[in-house]
N, C-alpha and C positions, 0 to 999 in steps of 0.2 A: 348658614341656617343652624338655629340650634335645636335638638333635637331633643325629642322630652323621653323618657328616662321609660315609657313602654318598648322606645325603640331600641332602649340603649345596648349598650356596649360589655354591661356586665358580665356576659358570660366568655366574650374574649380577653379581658383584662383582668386582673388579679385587683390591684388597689386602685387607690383614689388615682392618687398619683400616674400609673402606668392608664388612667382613664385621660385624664388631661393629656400626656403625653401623645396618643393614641394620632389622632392627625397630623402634625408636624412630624412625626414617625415616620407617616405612609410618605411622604416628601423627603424622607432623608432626612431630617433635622431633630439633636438630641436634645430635648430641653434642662437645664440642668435643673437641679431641684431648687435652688434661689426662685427661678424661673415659675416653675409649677406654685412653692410657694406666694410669689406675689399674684398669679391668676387664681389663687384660690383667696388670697385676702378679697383682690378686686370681686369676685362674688358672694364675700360673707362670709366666706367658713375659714376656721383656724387651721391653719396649716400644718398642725400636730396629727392633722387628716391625711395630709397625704397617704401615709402606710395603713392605714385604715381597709377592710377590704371592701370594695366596691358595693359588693353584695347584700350590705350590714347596713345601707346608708337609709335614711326615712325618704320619703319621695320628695319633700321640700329640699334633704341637701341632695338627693342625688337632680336635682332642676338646677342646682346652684350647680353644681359639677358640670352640668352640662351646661351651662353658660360656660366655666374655667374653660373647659373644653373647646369650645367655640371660637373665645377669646384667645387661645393658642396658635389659633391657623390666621391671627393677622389679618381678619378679613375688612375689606373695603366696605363692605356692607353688612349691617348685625339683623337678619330678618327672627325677632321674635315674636311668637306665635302664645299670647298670655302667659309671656314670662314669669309671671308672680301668684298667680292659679292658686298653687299649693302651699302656699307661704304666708305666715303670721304676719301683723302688720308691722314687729320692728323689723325682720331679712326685706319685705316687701319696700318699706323705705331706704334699705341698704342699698338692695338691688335697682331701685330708682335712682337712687343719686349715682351710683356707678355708672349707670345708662346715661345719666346727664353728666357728669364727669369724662366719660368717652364720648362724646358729643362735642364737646366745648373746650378739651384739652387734646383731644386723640384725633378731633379731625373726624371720628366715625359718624357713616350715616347709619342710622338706624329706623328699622320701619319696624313698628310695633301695633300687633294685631293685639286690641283688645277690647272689652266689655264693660272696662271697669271709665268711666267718664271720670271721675276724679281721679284715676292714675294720668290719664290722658292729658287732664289739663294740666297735671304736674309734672310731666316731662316734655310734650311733645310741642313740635315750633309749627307745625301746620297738620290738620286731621282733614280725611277724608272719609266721609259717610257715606257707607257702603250698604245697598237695601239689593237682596234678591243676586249678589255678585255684582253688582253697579255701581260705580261712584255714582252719589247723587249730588252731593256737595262737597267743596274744597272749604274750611275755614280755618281762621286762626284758633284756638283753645277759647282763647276769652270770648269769641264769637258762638260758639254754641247754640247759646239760648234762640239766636236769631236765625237758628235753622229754621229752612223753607218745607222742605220736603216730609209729607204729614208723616211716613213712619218713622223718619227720623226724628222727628220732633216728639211723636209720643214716647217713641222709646228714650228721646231724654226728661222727656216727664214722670216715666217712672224708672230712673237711675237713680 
């Protein structure tokens, strides 16, 4: 799960770098900095960040950190919780293709909690519309419109 940057890690880690680092750590595993560098491409920020101090970062790259983050501990499953909130629309489109880039080449599943219906329709392979904590419906992206369920339909009436 990745974790958004109110909860983060800034005050036990020094840099960007020893942030990504920080999981595979706790497991025993040292990532080298090649390593740190390509998880911080894969979420958009230059990896002249790494030594950066954590501290200093704007809340957009420290969200992207905590994706790098995330994506270090190898997980089976990537539960994002509006990954892209705080992010302009070109990181927004970066961090999309990344997420369908890991999808499609990495094998990852990914469940992505969000608000935004045209994020949704551009990465995701099946949506589940959720009213009150319930699924109410299961559809594909393109299917949408032909949602049944009236809060879900109003609310993609005014997305």
């Amino acid at each position: 799960m990745m974790m958004k940057w109110g909860t983060s890690l800034s005050r036990l880690v020094r840099t960007v770098a020893d942030n990504v680092r920080y999981g595979p750590q706790l497991r025993g595993k040292k990532l080298t900095e090649a390593e740190v560098e390509g998880l911080l491409r894969l979420a958009d920020l230059d990896p002249a960040m790494s030594s950066r101090p954590a501290s200093e970062l704007s809340v957009g790259q420290a969200q992207r950190v905590a994706l790098a983050r995330t994506l270090a501990n190898d997980p089976e499953v990537l539960l994002l919780d509006e990954p892209t909130s705080a992010l302009d629309p070109i990181s927004t489109q970066n961090i999309e293709e990344a997420i369908v880039r890991l999808k499609e080449t990495g094998g990852l599943t990914t469940v992505i909690v969000s608000h935004s219906v045209k994020q949704i329709q551009r990465v995701a392979d099946l949506v589940c519309l959720v009213v009150d904590g319930e699924v109410v419906e299961v559809l594909a992206p393109s299917g949408l419109a032909g949602a049944k369920h009236p809060v879900a339909r109003r609310f993609l009436e005014l997305s």
